[in-house]
Each structure stands twice: as structure tokens, then as C-alpha cells.
Residue frames as qw, qx, qy, qz and C-alpha x, y, z in Angstrom:
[[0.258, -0.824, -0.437, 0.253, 19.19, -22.21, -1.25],
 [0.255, 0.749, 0.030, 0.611, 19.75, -18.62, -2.05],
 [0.505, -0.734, -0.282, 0.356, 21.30, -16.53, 0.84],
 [0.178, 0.799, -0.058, 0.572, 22.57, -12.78, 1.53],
 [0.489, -0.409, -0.303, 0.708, 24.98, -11.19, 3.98],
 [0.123, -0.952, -0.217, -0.177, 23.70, -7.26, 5.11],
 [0.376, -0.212, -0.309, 0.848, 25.96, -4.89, 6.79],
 [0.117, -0.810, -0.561, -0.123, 23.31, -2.17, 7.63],
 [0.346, 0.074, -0.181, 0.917, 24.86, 0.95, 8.32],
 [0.294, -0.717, -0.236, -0.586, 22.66, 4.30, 10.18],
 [0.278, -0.402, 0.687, -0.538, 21.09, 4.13, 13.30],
 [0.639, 0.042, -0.752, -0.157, 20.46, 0.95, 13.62],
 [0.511, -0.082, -0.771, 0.371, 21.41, 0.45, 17.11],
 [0.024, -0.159, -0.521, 0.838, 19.49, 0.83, 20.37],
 [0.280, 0.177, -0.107, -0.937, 16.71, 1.25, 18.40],
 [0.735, 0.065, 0.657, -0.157, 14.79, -2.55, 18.42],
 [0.438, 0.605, -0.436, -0.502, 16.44, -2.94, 15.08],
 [0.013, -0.220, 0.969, -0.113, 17.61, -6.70, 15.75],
 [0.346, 0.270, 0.712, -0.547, 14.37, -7.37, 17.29],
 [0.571, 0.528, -0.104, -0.620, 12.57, -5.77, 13.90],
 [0.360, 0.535, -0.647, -0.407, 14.60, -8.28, 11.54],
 [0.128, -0.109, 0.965, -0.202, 14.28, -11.19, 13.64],
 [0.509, 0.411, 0.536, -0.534, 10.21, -10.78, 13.26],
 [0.497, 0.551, -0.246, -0.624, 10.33, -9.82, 9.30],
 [0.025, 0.476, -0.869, -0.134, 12.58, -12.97, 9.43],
 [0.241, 0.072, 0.895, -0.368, 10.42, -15.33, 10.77],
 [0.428, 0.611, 0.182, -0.640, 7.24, -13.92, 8.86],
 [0.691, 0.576, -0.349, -0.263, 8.67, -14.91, 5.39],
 [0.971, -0.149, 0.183, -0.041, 10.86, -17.95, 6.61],
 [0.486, 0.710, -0.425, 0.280, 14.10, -16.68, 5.94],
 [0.854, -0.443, -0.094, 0.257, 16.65, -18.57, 8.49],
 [0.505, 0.562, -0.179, 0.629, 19.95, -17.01, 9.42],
 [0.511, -0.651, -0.403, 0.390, 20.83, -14.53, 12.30],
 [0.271, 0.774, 0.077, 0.567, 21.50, -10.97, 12.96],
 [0.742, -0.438, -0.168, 0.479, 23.80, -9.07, 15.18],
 [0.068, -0.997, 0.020, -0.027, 25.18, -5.56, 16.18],
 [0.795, 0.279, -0.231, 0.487, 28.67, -4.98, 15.28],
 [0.394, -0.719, -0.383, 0.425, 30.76, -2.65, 17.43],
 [0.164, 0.088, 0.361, 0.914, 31.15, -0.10, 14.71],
 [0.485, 0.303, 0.284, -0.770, 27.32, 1.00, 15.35],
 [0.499, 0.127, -0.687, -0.512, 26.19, -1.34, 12.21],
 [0.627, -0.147, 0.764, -0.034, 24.76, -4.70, 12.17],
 [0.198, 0.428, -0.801, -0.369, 24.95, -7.49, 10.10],
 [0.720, 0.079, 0.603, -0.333, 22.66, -10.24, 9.28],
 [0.029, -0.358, 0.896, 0.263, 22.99, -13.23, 7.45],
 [0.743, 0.275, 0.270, -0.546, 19.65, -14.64, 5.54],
 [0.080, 0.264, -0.851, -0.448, 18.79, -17.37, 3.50],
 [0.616, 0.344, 0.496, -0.507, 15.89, -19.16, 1.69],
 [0.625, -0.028, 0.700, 0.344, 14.99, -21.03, -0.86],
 [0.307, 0.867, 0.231, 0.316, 13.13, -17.90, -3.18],
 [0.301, 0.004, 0.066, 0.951, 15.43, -15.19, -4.22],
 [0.186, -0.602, -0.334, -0.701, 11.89, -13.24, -4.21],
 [0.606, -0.748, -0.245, 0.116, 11.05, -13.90, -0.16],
 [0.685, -0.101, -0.086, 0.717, 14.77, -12.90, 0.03],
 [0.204, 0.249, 0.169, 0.932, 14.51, -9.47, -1.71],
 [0.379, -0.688, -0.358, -0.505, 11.38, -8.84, -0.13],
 [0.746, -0.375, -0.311, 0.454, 13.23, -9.47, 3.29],
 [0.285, 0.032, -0.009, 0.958, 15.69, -6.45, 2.29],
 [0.125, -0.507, -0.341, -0.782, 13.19, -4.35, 1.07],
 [0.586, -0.720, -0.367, 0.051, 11.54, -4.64, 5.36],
 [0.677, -0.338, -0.132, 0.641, 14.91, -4.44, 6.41],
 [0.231, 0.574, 0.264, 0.740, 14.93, -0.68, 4.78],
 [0.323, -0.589, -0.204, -0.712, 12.03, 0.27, 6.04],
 [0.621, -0.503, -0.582, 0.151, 12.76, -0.63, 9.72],
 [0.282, -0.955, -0.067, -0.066, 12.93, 1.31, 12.94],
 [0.629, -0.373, 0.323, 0.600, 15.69, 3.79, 13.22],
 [0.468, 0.792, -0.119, -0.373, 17.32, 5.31, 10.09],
 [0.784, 0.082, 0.450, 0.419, 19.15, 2.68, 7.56],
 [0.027, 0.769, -0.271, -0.578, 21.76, 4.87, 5.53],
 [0.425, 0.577, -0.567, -0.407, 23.26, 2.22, 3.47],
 [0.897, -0.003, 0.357, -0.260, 22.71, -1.48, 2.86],
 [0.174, 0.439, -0.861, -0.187, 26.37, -3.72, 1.53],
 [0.901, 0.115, 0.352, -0.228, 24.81, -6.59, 0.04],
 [0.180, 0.633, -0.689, -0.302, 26.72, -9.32, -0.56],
 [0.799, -0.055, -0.143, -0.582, 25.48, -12.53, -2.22],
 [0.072, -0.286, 0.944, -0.145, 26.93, -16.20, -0.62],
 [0.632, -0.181, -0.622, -0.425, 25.26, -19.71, -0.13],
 [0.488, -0.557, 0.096, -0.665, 23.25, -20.88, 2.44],
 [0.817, 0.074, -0.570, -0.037, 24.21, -24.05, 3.29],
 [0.395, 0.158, -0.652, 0.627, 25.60, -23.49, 6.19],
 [0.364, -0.309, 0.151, -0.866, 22.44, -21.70, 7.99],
 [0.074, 0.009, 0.871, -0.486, 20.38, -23.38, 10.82],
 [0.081, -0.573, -0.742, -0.340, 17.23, -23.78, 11.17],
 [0.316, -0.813, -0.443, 0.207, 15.09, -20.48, 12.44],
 [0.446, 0.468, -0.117, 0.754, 16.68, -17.37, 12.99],
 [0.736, -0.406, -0.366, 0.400, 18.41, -15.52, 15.50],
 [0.094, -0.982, -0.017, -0.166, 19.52, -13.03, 17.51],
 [0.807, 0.266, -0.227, 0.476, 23.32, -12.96, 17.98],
 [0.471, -0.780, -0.062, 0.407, 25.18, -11.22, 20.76],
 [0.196, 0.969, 0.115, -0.095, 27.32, -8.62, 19.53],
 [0.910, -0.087, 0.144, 0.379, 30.57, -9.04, 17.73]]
């Protein structure tokens, strides 16, 4: 399984950004979870078994609500991801 870790920098927060990824998530079957850091970022962890559903994932995450400045992508394996994906209290 292919999987990616985000750090989303902008505004992000306050802004149903969590709420956006969690839908885009679910929509293309990407499991994982996503969560607001207390630097104003968040961070979400995805994973799936196309590296194409994957990049198409990011490519939402862009274009969600709010304004996304910069997107650290960093690639890792998925093995460790649940099933479904999630919203994550803030860490």
C-alpha cells in the first residue's frame, strides 16, 4: 500500500478544512486521519493501494477551503493505517 504524510501549512484552520479532507478521503478510499496541529497547520496521514487515487487526493487537498500556502510531502508506508478515515483531535 502506498501512503503519504501532509503538513498543510496557510489557513487551514477554522475554516472546515479537516471536515473537507475527511470527505475527499472517503470519496476515493484513501484511509488514514487528519488533524490540526497547534502551529495553525494540519497534518494528515493517507494511504491506498494506487499511487494515482493518492495524488489525486493531494491535488483536492490544494484546492480546499481556506488558503493552502505550502504542502511538505513526505512519502512512508501504510501498513500501519486503519480502516476508514478520521478526524483526529488536535495535537
Amino acid at each position: 500500500m502506498n501512503g503519504v504524510h501532509l503538513i498543510v501549512s496557510g489557513r487551514v484552520q477554522g475554516v472546515g478544512f479537516r471536515a473537507f479532507v475527511r470527505d475527499e478521503a472517503r470519496d476515493l478510499s484513501i484511509r488514514g486521519a487528519v488533524w490540526n496541529t497547534r502551529n495553525g497547520d494540519v497534518e494528515i496521514l493517507a494511504g491506498h493501494e494506487s499511487g494515482a487515487a493518492l495524488a489525486d487526493f493531494e491535488l483536492k487537498v490544494r484546492g480546499g477551503p481556506g488558503f493552502v500556502a505550502n504542502i511538505v510531502r513526505t512519502d512512508r508506508s501504510a501498513t500501519s493505517f486503519g480502516p476508514g478515515f478520521e478526524i483526529r483531535s488536535t495535537v
